[in-house]
DRENPA-3360 file (N, C-alpha, C; in nm, 2 decimals, always signed):
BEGIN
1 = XXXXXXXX = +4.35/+15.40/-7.53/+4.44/+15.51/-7.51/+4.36/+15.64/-7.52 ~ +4.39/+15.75/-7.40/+4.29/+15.86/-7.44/+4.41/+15.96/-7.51 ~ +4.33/+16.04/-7.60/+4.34/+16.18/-7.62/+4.41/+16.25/-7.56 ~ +4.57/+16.31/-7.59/+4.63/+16.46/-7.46/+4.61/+16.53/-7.53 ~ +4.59/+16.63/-7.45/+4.63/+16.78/-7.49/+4.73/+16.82/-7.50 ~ +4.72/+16.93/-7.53/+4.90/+16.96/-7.54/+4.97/+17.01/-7.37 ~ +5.09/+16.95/-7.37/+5.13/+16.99/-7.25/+5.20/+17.11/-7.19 ~ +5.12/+17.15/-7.14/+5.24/+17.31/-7.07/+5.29/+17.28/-6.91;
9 = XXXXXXXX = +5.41/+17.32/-6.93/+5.48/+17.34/-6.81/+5.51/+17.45/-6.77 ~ +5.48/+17.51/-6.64/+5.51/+17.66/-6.61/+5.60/+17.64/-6.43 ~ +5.75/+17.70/-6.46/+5.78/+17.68/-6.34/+5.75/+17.78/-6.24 ~ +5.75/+17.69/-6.11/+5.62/+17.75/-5.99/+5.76/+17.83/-5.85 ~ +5.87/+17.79/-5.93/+5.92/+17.89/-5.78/+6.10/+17.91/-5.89 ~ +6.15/+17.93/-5.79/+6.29/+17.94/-5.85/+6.39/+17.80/-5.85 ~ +6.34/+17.76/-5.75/+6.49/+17.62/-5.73/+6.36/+17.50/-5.71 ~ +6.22/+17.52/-5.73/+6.15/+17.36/-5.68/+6.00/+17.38/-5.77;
17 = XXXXXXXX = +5.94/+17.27/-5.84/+5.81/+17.29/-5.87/+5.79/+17.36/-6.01 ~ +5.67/+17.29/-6.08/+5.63/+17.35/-6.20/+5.46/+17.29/-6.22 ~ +5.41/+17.36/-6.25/+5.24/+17.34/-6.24/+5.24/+17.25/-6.41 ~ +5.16/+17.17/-6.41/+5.16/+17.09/-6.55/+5.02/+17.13/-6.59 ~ +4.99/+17.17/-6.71/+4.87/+17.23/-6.77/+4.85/+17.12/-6.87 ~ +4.75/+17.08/-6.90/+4.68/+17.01/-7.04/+4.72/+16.86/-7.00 ~ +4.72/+16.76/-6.96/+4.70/+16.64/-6.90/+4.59/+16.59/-6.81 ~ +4.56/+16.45/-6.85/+4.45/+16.39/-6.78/+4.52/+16.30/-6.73;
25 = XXXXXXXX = +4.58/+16.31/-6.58/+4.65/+16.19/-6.55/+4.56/+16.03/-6.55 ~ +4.61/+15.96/-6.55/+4.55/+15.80/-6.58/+4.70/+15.71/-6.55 ~ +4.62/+15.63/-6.58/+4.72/+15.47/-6.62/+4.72/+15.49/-6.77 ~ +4.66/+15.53/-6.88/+4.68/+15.52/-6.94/+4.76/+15.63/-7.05 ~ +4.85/+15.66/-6.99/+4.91/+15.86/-7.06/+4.96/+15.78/-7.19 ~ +4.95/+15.82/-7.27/+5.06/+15.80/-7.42/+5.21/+15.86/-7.35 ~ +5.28/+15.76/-7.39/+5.42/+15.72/-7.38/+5.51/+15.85/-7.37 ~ +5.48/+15.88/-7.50/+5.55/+16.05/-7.50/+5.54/+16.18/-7.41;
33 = XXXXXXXX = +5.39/+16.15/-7.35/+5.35/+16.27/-7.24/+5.44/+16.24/-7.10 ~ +5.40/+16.07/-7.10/+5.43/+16.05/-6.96/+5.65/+16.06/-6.99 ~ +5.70/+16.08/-7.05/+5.78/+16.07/-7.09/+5.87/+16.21/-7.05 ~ +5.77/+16.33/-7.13/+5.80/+16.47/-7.07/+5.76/+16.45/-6.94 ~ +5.70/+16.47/-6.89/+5.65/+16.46/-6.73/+5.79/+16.41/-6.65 ~ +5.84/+16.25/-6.69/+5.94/+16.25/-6.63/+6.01/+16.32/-6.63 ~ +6.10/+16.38/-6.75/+6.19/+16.45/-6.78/+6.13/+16.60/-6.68 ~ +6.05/+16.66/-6.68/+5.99/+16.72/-6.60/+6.00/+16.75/-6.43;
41 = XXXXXXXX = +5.98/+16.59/-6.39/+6.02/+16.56/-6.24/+6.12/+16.57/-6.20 ~ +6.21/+16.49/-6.31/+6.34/+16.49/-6.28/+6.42/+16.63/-6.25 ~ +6.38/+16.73/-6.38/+6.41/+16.88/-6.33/+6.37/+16.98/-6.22 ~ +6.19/+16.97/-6.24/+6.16/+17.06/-6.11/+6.17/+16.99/-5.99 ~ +6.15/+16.86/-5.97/+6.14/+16.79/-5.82/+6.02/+16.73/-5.80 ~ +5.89/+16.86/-5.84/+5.80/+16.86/-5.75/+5.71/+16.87/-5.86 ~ +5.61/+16.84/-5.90/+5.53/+16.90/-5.99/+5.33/+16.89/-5.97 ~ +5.31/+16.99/-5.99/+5.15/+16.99/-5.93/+5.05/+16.99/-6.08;
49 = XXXXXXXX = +4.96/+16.94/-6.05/+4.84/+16.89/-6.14/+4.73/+16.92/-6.10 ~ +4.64/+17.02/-6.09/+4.54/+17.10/-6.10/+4.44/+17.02/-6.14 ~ +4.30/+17.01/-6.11/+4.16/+17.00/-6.15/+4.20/+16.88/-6.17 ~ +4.23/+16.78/-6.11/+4.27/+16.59/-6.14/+4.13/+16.57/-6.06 ~ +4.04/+16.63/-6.06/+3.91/+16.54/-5.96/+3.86/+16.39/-6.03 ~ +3.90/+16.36/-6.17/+3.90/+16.24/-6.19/+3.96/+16.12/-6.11 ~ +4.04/+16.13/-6.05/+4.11/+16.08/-6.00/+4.02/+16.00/-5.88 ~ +4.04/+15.86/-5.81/+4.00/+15.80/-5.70/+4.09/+15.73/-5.64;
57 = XXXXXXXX = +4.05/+15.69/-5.58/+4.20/+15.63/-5.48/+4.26/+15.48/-5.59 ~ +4.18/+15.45/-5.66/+4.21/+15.30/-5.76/+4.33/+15.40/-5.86 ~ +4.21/+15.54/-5.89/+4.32/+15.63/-6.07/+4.47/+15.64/-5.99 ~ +4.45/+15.72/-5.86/+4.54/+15.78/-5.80/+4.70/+15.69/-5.82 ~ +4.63/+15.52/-5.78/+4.75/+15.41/-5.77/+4.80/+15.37/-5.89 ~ +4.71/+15.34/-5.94/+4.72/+15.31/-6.13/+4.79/+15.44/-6.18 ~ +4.80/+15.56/-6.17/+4.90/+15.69/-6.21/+5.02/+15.65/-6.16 ~ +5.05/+15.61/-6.01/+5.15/+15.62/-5.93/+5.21/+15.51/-6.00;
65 = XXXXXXXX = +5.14/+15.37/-6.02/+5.25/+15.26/-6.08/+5.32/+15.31/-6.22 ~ +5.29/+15.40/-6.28/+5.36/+15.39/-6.38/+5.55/+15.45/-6.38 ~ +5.53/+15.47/-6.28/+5.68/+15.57/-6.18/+5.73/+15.46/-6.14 ~ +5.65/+15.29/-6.11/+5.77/+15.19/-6.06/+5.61/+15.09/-5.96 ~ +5.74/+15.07/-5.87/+5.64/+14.94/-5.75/+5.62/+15.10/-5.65 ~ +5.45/+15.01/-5.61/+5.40/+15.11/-5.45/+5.49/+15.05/-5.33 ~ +5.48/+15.17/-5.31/+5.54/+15.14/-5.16/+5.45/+15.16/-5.02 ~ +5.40/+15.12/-4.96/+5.35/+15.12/-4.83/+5.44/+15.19/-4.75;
73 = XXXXXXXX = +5.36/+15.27/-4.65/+5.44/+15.37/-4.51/+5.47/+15.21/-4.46 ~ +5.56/+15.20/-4.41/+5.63/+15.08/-4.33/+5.58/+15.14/-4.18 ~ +5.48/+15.25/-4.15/+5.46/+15.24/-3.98/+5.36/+15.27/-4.03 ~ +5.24/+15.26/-4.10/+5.11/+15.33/-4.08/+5.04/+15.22/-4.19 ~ +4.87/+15.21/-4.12/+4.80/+15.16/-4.25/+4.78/+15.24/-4.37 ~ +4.77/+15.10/-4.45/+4.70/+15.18/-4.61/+4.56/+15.19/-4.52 ~ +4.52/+15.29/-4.67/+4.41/+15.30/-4.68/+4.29/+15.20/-4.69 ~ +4.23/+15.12/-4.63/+4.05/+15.09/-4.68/+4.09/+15.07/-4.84;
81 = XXXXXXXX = +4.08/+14.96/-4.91/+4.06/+14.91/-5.01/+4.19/+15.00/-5.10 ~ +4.31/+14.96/-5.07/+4.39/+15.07/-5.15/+4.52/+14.95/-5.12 ~ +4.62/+14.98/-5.19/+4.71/+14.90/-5.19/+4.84/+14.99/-5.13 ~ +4.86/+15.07/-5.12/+4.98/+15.17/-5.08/+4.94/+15.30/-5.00 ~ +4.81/+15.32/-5.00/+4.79/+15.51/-5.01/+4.76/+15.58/-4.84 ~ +4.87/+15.59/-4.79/+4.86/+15.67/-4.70/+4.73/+15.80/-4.66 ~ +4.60/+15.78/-4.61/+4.53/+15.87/-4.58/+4.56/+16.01/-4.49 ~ +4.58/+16.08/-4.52/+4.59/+16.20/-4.41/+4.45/+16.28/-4.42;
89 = XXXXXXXX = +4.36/+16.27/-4.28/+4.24/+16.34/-4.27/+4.27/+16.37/-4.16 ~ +4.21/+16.55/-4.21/+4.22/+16.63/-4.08/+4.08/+16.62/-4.00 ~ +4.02/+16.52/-4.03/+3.86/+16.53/-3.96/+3.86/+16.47/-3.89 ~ +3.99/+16.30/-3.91/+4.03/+16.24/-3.83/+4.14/+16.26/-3.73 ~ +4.19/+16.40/-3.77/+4.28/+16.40/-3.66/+4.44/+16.44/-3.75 ~ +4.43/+16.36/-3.83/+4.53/+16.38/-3.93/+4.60/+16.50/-3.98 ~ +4.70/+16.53/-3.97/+4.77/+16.66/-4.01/+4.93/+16.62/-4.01 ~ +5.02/+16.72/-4.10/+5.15/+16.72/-4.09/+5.19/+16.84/-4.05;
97 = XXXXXXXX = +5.18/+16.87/-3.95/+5.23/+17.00/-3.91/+5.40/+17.07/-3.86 ~ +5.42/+16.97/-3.91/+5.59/+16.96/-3.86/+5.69/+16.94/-4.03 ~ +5.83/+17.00/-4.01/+5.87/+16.97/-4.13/+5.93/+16.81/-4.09 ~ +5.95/+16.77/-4.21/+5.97/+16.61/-4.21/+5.99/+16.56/-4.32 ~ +6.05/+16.45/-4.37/+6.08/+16.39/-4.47/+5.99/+16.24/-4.51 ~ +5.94/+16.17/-4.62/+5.88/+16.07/-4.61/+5.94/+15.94/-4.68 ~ +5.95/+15.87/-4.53/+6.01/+15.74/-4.58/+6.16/+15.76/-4.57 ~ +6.23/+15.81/-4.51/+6.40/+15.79/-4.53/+6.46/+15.76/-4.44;
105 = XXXXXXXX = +6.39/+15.70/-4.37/+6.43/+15.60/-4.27/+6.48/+15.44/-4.28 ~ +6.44/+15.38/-4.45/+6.41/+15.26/-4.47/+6.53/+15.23/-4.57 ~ +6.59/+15.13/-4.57/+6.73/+15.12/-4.67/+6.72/+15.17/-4.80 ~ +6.59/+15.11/-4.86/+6.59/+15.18/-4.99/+6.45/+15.25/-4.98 ~ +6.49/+15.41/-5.05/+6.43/+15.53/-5.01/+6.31/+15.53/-5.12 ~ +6.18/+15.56/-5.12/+6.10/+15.55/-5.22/+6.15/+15.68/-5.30 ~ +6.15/+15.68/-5.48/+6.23/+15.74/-5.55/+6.10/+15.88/-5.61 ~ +5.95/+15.83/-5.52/+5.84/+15.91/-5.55/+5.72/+15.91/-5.45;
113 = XXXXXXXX = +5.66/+16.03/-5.46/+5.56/+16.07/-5.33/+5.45/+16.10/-5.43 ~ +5.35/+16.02/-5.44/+5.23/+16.09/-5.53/+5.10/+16.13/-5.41 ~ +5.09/+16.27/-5.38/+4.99/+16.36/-5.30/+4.87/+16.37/-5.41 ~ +4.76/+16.35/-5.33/+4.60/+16.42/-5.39/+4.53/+16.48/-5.32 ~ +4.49/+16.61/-5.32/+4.43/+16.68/-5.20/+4.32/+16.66/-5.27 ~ +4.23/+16.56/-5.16/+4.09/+16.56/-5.19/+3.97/+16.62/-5.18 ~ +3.99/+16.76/-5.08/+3.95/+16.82/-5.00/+4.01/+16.94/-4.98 ~ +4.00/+17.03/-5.03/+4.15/+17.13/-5.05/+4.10/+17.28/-4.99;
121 = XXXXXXXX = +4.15/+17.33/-4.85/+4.05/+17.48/-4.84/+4.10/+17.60/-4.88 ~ +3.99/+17.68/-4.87/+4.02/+17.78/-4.99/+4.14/+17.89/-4.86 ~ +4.17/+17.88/-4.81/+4.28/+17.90/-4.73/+4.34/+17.86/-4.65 ~ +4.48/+17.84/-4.64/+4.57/+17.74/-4.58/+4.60/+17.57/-4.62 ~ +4.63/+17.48/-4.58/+4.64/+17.39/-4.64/+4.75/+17.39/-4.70 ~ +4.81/+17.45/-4.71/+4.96/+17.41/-4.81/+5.04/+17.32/-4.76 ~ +5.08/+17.26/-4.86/+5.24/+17.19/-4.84/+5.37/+17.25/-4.91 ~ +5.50/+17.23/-4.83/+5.60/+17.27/-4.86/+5.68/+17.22/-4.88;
129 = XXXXXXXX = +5.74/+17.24/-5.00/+5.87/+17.14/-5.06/+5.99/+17.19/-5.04 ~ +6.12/+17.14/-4.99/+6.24/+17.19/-5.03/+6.34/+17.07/-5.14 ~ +6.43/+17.17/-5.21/+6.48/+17.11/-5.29/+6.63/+17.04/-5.18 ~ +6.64/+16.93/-5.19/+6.78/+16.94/-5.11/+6.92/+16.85/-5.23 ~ +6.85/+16.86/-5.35/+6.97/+16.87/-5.40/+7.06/+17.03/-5.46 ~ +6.96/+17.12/-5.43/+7.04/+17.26/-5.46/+7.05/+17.29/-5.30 ~ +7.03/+17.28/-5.21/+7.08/+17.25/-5.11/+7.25/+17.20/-5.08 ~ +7.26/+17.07/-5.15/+7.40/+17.01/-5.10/+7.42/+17.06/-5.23;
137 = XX = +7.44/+17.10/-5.37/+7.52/+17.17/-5.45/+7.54/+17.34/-5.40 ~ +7.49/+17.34/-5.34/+7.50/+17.47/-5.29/+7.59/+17.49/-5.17;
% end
């Protein structure tokens, strides 16, 4: 079990998202961090993790299982030696340039989306979340 830090959460808009400060994601979080974190998801929606370059396509899945079972894109391959992980490369052609939902076409809807920008430029590149449960409470 490694060492946390202590955790900060800073929320990143008004209705979606909070940046998580002081965690080393893994497979191995102590109970209580990964604990807030949920509690966390559950509130902002969305939550981003900064400087994770530890992370490889094995950490990335091993983080993701601890949220439940992977799910595979039901129309697209995994990745090359990966069990779930949808590649998007724009070198290959890859982009989402359209707004769109992931996976809610399938009876039961995956209850989580774990993104790693591997390659991140120093302008543009964003992705965009909407909340659509303050949406339909709204």
């Amino acid at each position: 079990m490694t060492t946390q830090t202590q955790l900060k959460i800073v929320p990143a808009a008004g209705r979606i998202g909070a940046e998580v400060h002081g965690v080393k994601l893994g497979a191995d979080l102590e109970p209580a961090v990964f604990n807030e974190l949920k509690q966390a998801l559950d509130q902002y929606k969305v939550l981003f993790f900064k400087g994770q370059n530890h992370l490889d396509d094995a950490g990335q899945e091993a983080f993701a299982k601890l949220l439940g079972e992977l799910y595979a894109h039901p129309t697209v391959p995994v990745k090359e030696n990966s069990s779930a992980i949808f590649e998007l490369d724009s070198d290959k052609g890859g982009r989402a340039n359209a707004w769109h939902t992931d996976v809610t076409f399938v009876p039961e809807v995956p209850k989580y989306s774990v993104l790693r920008g591997v390659e991140i430029p120093s302008v543009g590149g964003d992705t965009v979340w909407a909340n659509t449960n303050a949406a339909y409470e709204d």
